[in-house]
PAMAR-27889 format. One record per residue: residue number from 1; chain; y, z, x of N, C-alpha, C in turn. Coordinates in Angstrom, 1 decimal, decimal comma. Layout:
# residues N
VEXTI; NUM; A; Y; Z; X; Y; Z; X; Y; Z; X
...
# end
This chain:
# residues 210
VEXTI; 1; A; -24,4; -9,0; 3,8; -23,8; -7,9; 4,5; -22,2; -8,0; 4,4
VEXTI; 2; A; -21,5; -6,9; 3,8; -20,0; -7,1; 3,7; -19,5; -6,8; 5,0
VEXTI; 3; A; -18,9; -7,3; 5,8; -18,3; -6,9; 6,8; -16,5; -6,2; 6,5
VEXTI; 4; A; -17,1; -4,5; 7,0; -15,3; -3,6; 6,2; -14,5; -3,8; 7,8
VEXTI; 5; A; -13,2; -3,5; 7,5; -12,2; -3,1; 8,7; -11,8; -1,9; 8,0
VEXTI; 6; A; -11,3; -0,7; 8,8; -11,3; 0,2; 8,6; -9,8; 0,4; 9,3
VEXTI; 7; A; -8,5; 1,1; 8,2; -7,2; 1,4; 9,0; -6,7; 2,8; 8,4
VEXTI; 8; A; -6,7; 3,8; 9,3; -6,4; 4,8; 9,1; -5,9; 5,1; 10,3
VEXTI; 9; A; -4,2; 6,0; 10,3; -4,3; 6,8; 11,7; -4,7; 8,2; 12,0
VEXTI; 10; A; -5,7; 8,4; 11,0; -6,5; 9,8; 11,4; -8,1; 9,5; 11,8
VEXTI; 11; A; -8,0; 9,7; 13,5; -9,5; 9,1; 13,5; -10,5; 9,8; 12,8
VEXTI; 12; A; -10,6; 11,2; 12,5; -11,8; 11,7; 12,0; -12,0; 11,1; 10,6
VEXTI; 13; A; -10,8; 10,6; 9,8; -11,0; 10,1; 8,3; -11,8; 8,8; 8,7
VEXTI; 14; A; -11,6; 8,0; 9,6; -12,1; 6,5; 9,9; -13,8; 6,8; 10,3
VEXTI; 15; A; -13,9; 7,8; 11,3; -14,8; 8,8; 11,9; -15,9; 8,7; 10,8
VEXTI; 16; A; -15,4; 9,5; 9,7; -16,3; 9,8; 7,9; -17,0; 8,7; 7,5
VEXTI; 17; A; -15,8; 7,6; 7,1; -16,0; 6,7; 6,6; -16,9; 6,0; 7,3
VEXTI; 18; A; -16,8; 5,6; 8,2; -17,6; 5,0; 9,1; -19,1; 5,7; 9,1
VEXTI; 19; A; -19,5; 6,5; 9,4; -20,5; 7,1; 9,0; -21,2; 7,1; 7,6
VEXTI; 20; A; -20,5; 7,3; 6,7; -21,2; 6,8; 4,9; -21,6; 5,4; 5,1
VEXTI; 21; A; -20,3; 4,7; 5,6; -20,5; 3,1; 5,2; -22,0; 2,5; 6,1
VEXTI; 22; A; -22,4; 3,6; 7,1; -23,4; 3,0; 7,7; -25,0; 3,3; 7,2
VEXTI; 23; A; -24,9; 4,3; 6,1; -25,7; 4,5; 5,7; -26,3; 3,7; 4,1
VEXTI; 24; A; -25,1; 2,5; 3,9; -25,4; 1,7; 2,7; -25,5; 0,8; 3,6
VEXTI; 25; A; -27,0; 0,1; 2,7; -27,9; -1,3; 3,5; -27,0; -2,1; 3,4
VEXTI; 26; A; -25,7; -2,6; 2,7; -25,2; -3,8; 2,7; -23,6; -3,8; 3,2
VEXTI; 27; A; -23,3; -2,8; 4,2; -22,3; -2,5; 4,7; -22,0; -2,3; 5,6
VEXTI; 28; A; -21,2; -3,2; 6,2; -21,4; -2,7; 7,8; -19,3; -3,2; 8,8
VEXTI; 29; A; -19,0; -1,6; 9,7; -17,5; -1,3; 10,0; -17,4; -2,6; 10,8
VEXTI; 30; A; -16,8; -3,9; 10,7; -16,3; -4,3; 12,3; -15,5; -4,4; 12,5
VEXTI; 31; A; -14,5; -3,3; 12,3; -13,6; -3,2; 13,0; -12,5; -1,9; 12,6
VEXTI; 32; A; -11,7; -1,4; 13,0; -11,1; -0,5; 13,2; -9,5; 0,0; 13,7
VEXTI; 33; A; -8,3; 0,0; 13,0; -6,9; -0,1; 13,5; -6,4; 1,6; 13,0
VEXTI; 34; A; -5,5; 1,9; 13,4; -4,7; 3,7; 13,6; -3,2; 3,0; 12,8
VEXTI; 35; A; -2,9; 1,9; 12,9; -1,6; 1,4; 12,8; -1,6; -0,2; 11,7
VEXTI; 36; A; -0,6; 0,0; 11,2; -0,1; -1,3; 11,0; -0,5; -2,9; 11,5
VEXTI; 37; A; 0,0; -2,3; 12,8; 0,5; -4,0; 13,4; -1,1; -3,8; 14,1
VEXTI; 38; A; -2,3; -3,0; 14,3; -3,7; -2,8; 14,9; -4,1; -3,9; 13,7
VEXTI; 39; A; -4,2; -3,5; 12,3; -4,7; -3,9; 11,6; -4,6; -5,4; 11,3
VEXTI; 40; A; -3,3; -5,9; 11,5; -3,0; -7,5; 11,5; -3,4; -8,1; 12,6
VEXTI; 41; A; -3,9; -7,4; 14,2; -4,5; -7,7; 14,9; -5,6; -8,5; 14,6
VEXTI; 42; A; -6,2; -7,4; 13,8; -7,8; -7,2; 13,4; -7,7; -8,4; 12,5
VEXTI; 43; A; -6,8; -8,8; 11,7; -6,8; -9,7; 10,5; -6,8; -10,8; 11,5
VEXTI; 44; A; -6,4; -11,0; 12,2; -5,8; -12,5; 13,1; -7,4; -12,7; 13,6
VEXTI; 45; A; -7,9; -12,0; 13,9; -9,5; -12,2; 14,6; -10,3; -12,7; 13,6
VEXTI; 46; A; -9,7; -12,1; 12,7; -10,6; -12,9; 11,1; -12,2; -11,8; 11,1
VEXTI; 47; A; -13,3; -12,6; 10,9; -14,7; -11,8; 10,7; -14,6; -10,7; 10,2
VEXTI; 48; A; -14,0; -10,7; 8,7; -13,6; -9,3; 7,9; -13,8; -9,8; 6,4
VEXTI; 49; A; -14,7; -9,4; 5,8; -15,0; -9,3; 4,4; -13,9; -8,6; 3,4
VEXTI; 50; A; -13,6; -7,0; 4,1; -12,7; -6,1; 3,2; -11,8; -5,1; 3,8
VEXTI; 51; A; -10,8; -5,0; 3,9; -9,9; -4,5; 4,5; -9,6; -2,9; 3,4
VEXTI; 52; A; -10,0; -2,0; 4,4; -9,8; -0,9; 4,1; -8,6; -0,4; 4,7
VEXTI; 53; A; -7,5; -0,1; 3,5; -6,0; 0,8; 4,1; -5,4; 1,8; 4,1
VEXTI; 54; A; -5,1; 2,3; 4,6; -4,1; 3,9; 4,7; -2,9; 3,4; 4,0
VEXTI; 55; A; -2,5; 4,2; 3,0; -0,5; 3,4; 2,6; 0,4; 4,8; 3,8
VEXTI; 56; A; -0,2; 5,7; 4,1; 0,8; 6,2; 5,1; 0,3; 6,2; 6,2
VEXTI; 57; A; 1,2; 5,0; 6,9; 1,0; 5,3; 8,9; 2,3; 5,4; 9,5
VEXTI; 58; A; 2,3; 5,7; 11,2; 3,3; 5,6; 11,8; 4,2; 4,6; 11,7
VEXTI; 59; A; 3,8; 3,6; 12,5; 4,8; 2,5; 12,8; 5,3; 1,5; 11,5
VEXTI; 60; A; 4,6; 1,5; 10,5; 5,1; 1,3; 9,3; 4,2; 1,3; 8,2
VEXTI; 61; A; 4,9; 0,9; 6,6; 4,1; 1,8; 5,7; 2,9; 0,7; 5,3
VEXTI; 62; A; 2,0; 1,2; 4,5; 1,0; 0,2; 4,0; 1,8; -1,0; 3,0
VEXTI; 63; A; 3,0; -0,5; 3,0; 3,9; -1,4; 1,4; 3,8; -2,4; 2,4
VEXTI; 64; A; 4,8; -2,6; 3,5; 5,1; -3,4; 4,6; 4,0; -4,4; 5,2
VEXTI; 65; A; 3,0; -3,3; 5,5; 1,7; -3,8; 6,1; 0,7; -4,9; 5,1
VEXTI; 66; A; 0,6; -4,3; 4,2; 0,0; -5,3; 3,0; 0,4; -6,7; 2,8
VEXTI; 67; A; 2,4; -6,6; 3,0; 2,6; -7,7; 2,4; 2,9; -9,0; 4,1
VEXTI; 68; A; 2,7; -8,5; 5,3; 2,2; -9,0; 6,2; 0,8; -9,4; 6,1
VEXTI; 69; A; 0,0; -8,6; 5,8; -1,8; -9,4; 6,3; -2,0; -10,4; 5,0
VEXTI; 70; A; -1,2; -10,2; 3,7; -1,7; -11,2; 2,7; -0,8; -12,3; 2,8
VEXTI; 71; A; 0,5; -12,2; 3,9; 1,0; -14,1; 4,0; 0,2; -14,1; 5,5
VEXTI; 72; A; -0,6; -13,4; 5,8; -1,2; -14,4; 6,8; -2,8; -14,8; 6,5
VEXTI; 73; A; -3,4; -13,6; 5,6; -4,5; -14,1; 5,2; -5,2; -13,9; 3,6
VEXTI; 74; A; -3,9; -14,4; 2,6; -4,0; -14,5; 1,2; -5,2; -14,0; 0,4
VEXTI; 75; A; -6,3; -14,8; 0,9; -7,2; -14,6; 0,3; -8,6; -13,3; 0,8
VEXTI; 76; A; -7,7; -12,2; 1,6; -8,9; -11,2; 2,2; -8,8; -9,6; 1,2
VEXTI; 77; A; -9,4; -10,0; 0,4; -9,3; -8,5; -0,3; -8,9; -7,2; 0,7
VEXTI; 78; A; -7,8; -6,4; 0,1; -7,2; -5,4; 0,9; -7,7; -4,1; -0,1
VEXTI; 79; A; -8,2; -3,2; 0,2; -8,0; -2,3; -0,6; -7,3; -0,6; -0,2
VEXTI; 80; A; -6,5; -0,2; -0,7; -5,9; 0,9; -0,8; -6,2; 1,9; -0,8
VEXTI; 81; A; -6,6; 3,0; 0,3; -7,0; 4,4; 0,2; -6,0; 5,2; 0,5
VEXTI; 82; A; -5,7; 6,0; -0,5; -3,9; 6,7; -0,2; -4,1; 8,5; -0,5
VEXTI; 83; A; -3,5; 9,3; 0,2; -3,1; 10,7; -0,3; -2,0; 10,5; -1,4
VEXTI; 84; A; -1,7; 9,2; -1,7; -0,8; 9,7; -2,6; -1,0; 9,6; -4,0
VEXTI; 85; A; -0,8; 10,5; -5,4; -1,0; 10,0; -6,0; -1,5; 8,4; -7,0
VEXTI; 86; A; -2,2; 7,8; -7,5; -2,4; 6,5; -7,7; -1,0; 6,0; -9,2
VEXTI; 87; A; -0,6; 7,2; -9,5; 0,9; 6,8; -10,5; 1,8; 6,4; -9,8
VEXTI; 88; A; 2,0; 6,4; -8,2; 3,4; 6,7; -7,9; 3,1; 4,6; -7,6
VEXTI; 89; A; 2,2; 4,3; -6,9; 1,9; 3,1; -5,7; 1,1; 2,3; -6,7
VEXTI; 90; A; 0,2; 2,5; -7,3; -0,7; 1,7; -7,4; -0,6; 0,4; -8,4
VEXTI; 91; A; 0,1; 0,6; -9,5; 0,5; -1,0; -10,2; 1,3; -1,7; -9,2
VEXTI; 92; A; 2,2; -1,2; -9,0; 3,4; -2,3; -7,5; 2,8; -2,4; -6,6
VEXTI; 93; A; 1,5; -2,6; -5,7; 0,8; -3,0; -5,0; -0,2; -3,9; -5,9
VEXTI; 94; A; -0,9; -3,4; -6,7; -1,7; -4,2; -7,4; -0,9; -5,8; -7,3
VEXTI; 95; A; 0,4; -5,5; -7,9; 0,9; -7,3; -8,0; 1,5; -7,8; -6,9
VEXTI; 96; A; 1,8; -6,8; -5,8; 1,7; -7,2; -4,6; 1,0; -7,8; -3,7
VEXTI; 97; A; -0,2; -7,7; -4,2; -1,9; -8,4; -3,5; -3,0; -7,6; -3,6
VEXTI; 98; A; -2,8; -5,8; -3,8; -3,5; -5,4; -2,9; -4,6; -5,4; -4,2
VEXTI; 99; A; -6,1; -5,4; -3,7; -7,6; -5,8; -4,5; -7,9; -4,6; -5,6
VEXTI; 100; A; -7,4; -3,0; -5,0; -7,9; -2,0; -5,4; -6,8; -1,0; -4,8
VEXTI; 101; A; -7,0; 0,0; -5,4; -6,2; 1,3; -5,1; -7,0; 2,5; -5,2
VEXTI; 102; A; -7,3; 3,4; -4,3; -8,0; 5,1; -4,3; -7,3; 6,1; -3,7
VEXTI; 103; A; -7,2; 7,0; -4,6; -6,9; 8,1; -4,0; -8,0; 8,8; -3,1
VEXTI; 104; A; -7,5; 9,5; -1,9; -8,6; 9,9; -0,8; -9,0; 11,2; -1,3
VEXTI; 105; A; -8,9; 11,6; -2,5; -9,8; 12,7; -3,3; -11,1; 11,9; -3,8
VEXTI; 106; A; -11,2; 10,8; -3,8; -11,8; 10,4; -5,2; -13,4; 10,4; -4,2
VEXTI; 107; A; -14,6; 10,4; -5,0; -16,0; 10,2; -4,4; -16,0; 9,4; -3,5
VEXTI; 108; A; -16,8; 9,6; -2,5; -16,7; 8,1; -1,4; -18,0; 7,5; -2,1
VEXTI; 109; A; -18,7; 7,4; -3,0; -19,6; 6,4; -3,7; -18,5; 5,7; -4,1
VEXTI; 110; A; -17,7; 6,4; -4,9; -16,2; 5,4; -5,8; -16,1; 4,3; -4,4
VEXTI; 111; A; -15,5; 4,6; -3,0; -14,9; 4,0; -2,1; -16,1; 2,7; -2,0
VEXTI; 112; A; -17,0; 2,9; -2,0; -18,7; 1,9; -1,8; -18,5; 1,0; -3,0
VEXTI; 113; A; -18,3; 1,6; -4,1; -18,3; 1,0; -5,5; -17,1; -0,2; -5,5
VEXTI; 114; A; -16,0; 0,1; -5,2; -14,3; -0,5; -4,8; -14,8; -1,5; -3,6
VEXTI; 115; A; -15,3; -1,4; -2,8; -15,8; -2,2; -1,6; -16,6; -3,2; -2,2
VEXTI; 116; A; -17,6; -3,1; -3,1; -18,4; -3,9; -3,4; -17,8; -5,0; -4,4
VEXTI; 117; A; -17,2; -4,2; -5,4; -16,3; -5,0; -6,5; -15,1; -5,9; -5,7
VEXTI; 118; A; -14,4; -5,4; -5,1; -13,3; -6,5; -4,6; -14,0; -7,4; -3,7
VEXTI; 119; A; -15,3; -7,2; -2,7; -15,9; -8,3; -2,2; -16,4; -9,2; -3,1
VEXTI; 120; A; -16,6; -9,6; -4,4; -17,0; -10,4; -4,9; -15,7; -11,1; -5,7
VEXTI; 121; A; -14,9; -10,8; -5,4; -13,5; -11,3; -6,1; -12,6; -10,8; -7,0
VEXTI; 122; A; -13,1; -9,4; -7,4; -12,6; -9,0; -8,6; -11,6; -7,7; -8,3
VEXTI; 123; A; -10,7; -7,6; -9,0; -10,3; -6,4; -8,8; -10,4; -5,0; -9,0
VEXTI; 124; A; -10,2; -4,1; -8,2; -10,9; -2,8; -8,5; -9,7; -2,0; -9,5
VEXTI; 125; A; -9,9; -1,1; -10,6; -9,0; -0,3; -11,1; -9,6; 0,3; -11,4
VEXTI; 126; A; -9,1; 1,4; -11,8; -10,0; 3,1; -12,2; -8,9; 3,3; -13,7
VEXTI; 127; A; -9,4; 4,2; -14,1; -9,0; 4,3; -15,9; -7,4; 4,5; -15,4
VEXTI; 128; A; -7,1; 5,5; -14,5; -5,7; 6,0; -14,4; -4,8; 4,7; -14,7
VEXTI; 129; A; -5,3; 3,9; -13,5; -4,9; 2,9; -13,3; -4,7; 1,8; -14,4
VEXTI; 130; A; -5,4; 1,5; -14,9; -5,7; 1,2; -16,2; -4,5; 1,2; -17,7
VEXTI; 131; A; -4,7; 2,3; -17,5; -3,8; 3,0; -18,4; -2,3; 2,8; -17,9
VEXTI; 132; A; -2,1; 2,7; -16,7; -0,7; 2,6; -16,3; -0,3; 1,1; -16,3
VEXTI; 133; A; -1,0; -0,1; -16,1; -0,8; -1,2; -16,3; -0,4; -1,6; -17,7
VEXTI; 134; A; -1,2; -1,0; -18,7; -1,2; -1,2; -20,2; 0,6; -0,6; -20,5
VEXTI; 135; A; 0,8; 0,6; -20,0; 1,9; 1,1; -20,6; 3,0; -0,5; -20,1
VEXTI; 136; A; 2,9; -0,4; -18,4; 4,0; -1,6; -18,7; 3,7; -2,5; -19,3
VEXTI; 137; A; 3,1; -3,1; -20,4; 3,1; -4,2; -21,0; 4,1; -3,8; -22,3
VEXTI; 138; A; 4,2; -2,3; -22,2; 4,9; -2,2; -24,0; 5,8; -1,9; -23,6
VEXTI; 139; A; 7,0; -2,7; -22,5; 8,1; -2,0; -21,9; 8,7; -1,0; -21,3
VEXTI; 140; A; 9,9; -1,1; -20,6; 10,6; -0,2; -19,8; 11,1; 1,1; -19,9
VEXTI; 141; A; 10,5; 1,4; -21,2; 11,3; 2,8; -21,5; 10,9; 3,9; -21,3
VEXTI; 142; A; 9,7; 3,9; -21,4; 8,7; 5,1; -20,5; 8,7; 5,5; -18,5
VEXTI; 143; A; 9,2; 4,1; -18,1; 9,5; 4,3; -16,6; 10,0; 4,9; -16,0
VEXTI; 144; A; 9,8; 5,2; -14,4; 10,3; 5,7; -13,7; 11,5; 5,2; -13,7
VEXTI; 145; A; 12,5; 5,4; -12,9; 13,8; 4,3; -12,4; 12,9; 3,6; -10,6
VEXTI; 146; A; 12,0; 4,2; -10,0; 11,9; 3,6; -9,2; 10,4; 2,3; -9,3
VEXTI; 147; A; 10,3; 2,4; -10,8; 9,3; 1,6; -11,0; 9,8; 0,3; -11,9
VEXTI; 148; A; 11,1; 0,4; -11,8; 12,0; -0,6; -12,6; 11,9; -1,9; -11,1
VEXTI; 149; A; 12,0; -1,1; -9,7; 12,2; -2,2; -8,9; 11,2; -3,1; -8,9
VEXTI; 150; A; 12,0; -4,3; -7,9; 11,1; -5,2; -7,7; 10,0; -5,0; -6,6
VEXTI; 151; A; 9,2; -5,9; -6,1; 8,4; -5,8; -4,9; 9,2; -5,2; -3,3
VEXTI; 152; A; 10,5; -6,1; -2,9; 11,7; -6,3; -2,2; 12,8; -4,9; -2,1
VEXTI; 153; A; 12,6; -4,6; -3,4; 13,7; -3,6; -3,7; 13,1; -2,2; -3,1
VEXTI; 154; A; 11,6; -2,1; -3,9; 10,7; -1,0; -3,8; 10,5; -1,0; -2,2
VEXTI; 155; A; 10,1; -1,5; -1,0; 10,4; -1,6; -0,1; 11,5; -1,2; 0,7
VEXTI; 156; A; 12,4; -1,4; 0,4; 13,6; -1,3; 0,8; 14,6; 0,3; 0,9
VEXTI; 157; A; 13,7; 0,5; -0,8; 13,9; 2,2; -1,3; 13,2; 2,6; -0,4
VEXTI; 158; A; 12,2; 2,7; 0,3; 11,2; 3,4; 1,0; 11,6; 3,5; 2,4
VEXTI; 159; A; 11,9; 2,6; 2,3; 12,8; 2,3; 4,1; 14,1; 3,3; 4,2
VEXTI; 160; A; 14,6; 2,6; 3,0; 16,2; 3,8; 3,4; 16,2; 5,2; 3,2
VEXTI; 161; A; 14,9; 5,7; 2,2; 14,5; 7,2; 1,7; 14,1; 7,6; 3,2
VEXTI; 162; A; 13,3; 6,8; 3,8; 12,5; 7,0; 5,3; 14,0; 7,4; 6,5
VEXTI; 163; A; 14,9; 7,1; 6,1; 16,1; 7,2; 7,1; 16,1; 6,3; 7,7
VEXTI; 164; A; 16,0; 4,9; 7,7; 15,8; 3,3; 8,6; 17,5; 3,0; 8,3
VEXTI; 165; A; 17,8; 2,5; 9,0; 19,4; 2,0; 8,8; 19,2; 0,8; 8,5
VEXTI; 166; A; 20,5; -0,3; 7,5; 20,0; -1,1; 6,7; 19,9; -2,4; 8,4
VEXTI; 167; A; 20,1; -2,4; 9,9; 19,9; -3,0; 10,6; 18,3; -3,1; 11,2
VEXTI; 168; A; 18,0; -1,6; 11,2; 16,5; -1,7; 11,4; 15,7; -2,1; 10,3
VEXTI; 169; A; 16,1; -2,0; 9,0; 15,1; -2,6; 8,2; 15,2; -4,4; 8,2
VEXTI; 170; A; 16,0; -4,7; 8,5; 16,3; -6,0; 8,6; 15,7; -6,5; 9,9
VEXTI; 171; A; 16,1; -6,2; 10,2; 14,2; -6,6; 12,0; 13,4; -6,2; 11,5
VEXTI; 172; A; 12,4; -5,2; 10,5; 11,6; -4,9; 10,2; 10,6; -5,9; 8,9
VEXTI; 173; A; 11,9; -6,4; 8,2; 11,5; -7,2; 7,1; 11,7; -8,9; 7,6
VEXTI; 174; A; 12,4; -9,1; 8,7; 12,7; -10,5; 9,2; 14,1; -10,5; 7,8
VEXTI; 175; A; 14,5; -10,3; 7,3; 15,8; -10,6; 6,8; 17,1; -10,3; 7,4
VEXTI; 176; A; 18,2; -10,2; 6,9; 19,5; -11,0; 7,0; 20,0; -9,4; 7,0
VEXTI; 177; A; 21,0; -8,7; 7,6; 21,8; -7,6; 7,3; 22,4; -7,7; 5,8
VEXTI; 178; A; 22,9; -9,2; 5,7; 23,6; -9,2; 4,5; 22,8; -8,9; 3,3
VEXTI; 179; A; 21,4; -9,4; 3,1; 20,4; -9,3; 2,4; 19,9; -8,3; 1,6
VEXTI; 180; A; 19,7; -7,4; 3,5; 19,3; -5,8; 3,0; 20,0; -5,2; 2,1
VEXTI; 181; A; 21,5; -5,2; 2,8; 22,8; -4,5; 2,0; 22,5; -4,8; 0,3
VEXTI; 182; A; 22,3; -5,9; 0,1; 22,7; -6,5; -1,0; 21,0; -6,0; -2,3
VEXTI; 183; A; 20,3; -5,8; -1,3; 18,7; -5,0; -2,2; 19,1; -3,6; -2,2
VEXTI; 184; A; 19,9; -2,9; -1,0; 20,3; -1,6; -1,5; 21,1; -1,3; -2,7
VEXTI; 185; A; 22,0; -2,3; -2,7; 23,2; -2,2; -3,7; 22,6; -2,1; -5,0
VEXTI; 186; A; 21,7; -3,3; -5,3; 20,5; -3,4; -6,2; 19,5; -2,1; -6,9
VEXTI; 187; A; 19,1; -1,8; -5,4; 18,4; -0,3; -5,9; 19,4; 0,9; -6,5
VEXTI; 188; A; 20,5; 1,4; -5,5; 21,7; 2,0; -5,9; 21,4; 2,0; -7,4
VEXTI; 189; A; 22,2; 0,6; -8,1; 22,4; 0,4; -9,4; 21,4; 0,7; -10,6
VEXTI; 190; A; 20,2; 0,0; -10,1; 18,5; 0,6; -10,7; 18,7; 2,1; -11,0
VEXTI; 191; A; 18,8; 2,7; -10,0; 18,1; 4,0; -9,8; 19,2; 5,1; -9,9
VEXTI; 192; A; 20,5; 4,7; -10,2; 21,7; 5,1; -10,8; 22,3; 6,3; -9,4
VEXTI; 193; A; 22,1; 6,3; -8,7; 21,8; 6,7; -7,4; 22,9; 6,4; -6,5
VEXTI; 194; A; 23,6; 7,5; -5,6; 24,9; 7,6; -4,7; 25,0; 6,9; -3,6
VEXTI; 195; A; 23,8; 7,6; -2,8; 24,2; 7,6; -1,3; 22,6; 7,6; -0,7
VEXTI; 196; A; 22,4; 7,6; 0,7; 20,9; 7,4; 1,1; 20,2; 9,1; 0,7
VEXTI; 197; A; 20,7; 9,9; 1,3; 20,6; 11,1; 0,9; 20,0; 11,4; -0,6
VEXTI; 198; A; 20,5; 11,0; -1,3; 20,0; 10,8; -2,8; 18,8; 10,3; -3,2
VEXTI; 199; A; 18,7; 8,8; -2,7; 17,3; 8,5; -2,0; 16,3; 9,3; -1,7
VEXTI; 200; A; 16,6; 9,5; -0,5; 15,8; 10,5; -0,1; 15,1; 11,5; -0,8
VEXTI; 201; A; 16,2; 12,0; -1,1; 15,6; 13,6; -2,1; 15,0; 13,1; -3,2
VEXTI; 202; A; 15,1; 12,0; -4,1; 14,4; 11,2; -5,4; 13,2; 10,7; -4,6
VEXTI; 203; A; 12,3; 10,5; -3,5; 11,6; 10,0; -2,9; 10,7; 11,0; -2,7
VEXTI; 204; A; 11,4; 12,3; -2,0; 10,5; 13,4; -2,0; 9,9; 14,3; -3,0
VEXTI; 205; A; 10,9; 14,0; -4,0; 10,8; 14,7; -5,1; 9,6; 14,1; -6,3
VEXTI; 206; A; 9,5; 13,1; -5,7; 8,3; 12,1; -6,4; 7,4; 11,4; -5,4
VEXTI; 207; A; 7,4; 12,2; -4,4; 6,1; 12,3; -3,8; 6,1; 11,0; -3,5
VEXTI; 208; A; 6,4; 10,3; -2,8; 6,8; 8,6; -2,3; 7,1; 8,3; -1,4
VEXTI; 209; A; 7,4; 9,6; -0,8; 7,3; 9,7; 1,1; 6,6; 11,5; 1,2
VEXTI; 210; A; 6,5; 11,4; 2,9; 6,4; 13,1; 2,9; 7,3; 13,3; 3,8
# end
């Protein structure tokens, strides 16, 4: 029996899923978070096979949230169910930890299939996906500018596109004011980019916030 946790803050999506997943013999929900910091709850309790994720919630994003439950619990397959495109998220999570990546279009057989595969240790990727790992191996030139960042940087873009001041992201990340400043300045330079505003609008514009 794989034991899923389930984190979405729309209960009727959790609601669905929960109901398919009960209908395959070797699957079964224990447990259930709306939020972020619900879900690292749920991690801290442990008795979780496969962590199922939202990358958009309130209190903070799945980028953040991911890289909290994998330094506390490294080895628990996370896997990624997103509205957002799988070009924009899904390789920079991939090396971030996360087991798998789905878009919430895709079949919920796919979602069964992704559950099954990363409980056995392996990673889940779909052709898109696929295909987008391959290109970065033949270099930078085809990239986005916001796929140039690092793990830290990409983060940080998301925060300041989100409107976070570089003080709240610094309680947010446990780092240093000076730190932040110094990953913005970084991004700035990457992404050839003014002011937070600018951000912003390159964020919306590429569908990387809403």
């Amino acid at each position: 029996m794989i034991r899923v946790a389930i984190v979405d803050d729309h209960a009727i999506v959790r609601t669905g899923l929960r109901q398919f997943f009960s209908e395959q013999v070797d699957l079964r929900v224990c447990g259930e978070a709306s939020n972020g910091h619900e879900a690292l709850e749920l991690v801290r309790q442990g008795e979780i096979d496969v962590l199922l994720m939202d990358l958009s919630m309130p209190d903070q994003s799945g980028v953040d949230a991911l890289a909290a439950i994998k330094a506390r619990a490294p080895e628990l397959p996370v896997l990624i169910l997103s509205g957002f495109p799988e070009e924009h998220y899904a390789t920079a999570l991939l090396k971030q930890g996360a087991a798998g990546y789905l878009n919430k279009e895709c079949d919920p057989e796919e979602i069964v299939k992704a559950i099954r595969t990363v409980f056995r240790g392996r990673k889940y990727i779909t052709a898109g996906v696929a295909e987008r790992l391959a290109e970065t191996l033949g270099g930078d030139a085809d990239k986005l500018p916001h796929e140039l960042l690092s793990e830290r940087e990409l983060q940080v873009f998301l925060r300041l596109a989100r409107g976070e001041t570089v003080g709240h992201i610094a309680d947010g990340m446990s780092l240093s004011v000076k730190t932040v400043s110094t990953y913005r300045t970084r991004v700035m330079e990457k992404m050839a980019l003014a002011s937070n505003s600018d951000l912003t609008y390159y964020a919306l514009k590429n569908g990387l916030i809403q």
